[in-house]
N, C-alpha and C positions, 0 to 999 in steps of 0.2 A: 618761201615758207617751207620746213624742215617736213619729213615724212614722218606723223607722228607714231604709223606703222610697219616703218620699217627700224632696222639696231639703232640704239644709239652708240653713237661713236664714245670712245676710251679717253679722251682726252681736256673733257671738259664735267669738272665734280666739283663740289663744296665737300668741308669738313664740319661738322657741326660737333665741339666738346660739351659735352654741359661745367663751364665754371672754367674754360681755359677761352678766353677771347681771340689767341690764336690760331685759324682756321684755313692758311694758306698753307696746302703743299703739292710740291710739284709732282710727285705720285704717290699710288694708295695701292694698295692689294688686299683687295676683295678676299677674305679667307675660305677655304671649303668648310662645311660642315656636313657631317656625317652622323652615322647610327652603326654601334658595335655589335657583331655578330657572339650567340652564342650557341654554339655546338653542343647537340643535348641527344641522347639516344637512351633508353631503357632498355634492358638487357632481354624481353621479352618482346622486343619489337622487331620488325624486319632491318636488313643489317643498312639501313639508310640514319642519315643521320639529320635532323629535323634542326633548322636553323630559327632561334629565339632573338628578338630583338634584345640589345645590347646599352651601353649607356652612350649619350650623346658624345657624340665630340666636336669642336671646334679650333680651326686651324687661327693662329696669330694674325693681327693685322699689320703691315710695314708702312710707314709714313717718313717722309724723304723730303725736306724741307731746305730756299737756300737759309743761312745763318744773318740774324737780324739780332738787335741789341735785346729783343725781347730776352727775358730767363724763363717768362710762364710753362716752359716743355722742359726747361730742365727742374725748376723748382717743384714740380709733378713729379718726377723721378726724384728726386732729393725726398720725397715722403713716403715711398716707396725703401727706398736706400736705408732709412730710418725706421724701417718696420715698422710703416703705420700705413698697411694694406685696406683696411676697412675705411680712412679716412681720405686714400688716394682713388678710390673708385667713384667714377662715372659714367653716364650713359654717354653715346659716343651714333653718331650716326654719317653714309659717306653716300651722297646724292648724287646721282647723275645728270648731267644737265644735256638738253636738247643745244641743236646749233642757234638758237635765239638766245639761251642763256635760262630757260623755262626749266623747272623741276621733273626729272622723270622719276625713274624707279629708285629708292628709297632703302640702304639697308640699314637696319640700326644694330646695336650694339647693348648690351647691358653688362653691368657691372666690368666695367673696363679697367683695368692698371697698364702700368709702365710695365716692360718686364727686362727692356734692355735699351739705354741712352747712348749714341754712338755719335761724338762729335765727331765736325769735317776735319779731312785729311787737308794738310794746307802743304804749296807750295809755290816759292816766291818765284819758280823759271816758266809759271803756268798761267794762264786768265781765265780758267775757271770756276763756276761760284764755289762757293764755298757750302758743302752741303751737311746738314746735321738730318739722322735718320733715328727715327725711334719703335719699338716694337711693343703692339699691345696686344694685351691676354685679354678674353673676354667671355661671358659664361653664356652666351645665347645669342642666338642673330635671327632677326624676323626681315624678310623682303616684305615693303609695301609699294604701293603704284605709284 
């Protein structure tokens, strides 16, 4: 039975897109999110300078898939490619899984796009898979348990 407090290991997550069915890949990167600093001082104040919260930021998410006959990850880009940002976005979420295959902590994703499609580099003197990687932008991320 798996330590439900202790880490979970890196290597066992679902992908869940909303409206793309495929949710297999072999890695994910978690992006940072952060909060922008704004340096603020009045000319009457002591010569310190008083740090304001800033506007959000969020770092891209990378997904690293092998290549399957599927098109659904590229035809997602393809609407994007077409400048049609507001029709390509979805909620987007990247789950950890315990060593029994149980759900643990939970990040989700909102308003998600394609922002760059990078098919696999192929070579016929080589046996390995064939990998397609794609990069997405996202406007918010919440951790739940």
């Amino acid at each position: 039975m798996p330590d439900r407090h202790g880490p979970f290991r890196n290597h066992r997550f679902l992908l869940e897109v909303d409206g793309i069915a495929e949710a297999a890949f072999s890695e994910a990167s978690i992006p940072e999110a952060s909060a922008g600093v704004v340096e603020y001082r009045e000319g009457n104040e002591p010569p310190t300078v008083r740090k304001l919260k800033g506007l959000n930021s969020y770092g891209n998410i990378t997904l690293s898939k092998g290549v399957t006959e599927s098109t659904e990850l590229y035809d997602w880009w393809t609407l994007v490619e077409q400048g049609k940002v507001d029709e390509a976005r979805r909620s987007a979420a990247i789950i950890v899984l315990d060593e029994e295959g149980n759900p643990g902590p939970r990040y989700q994703f909102r308003d998600v796009w394609i922002r760059q499609y990078d098919a696999p580099d192929l070579d016929a003197t080589g046996d390995a898979v064939a990998i397609e990687s794609i990069e997405l932008v996202h406007e918010g991320m919440e951790r739940a348990a």
